[in-house]
N, C-alpha and C positions, 0 to 999 in steps of 0.2 A: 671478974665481976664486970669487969669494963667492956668485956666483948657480948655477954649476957645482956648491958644496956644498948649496946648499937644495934644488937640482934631484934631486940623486943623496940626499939626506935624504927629500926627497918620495916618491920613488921607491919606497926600500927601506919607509917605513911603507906604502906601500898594495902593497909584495908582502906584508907581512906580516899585515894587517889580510884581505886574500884567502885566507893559506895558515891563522891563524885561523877565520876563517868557513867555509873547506870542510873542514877538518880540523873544526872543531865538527857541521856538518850529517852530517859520514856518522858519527861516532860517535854523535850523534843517532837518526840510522836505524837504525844496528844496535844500539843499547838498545832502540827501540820495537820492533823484529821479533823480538828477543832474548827481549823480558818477553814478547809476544803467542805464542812459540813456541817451549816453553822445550826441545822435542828438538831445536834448532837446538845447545844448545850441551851436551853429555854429560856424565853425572856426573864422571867419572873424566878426564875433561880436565882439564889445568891454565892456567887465564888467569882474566880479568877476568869477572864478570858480567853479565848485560844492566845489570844497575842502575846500575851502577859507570862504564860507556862512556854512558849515559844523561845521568850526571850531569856525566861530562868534556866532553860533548856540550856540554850547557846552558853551561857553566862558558866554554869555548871560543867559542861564538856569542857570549855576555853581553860578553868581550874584546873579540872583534872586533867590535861593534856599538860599543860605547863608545868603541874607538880612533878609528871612523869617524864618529861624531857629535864626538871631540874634534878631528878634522884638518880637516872641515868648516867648524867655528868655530872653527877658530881664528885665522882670518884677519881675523874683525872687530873685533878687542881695538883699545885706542889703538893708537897710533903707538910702534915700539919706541923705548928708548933705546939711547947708546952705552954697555953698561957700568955702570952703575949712575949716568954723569954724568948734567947735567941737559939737558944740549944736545939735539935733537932729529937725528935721521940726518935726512940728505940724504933725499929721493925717492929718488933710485938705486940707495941701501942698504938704503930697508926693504923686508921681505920681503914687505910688500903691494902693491909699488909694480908697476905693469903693465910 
């Protein structure tokens, strides 16, 4: 059961860490085409800025890049404990184990 939850854990950060990073790159693009062209977006419209998606842009990439430099390593820390005891887990219970 315990490997079925780290599995479906696994899982959900790298759908999330994906929907970060493409949700960051096209807000991205549409701040850079937005400030480069500014009759893309009319006075009398009401929404966001280029600036403003430019910056949710960066903000969104900078997440999901962190999230995925932290799920990468995080596998190399010690050996977990159980719980705050001092005992060490089995092989078959740490989440590094093959």
């Amino acid at each position: 059961m315990r490997e079925v939850l780290l599995a479906l854990g696994r899982g959900l950060v790298k759908v999330l860490i994906s929907l970060l990073i493409g949700t960051g790159a096209g807000m991205l693009a549409l701040g850079i085409a937005g400030r480069d062209k500014p009759d893309l977006w009319q006075r009398g419209q009401r929404g966001p800025t280029p600036e403003v998606l430019l910056g949710i842009g960066v903000g969104l990439l900078t997440a999901g890049a962190v999230m995925a430099i932290l799920f990468m390593f995080s596998r190399r820390r010690a050996p977990e404990t159980n719980r705050g005891e001092s005992r060490l887990l089995p092989p078959r219970e740490r989440a590094d184990a093959p």
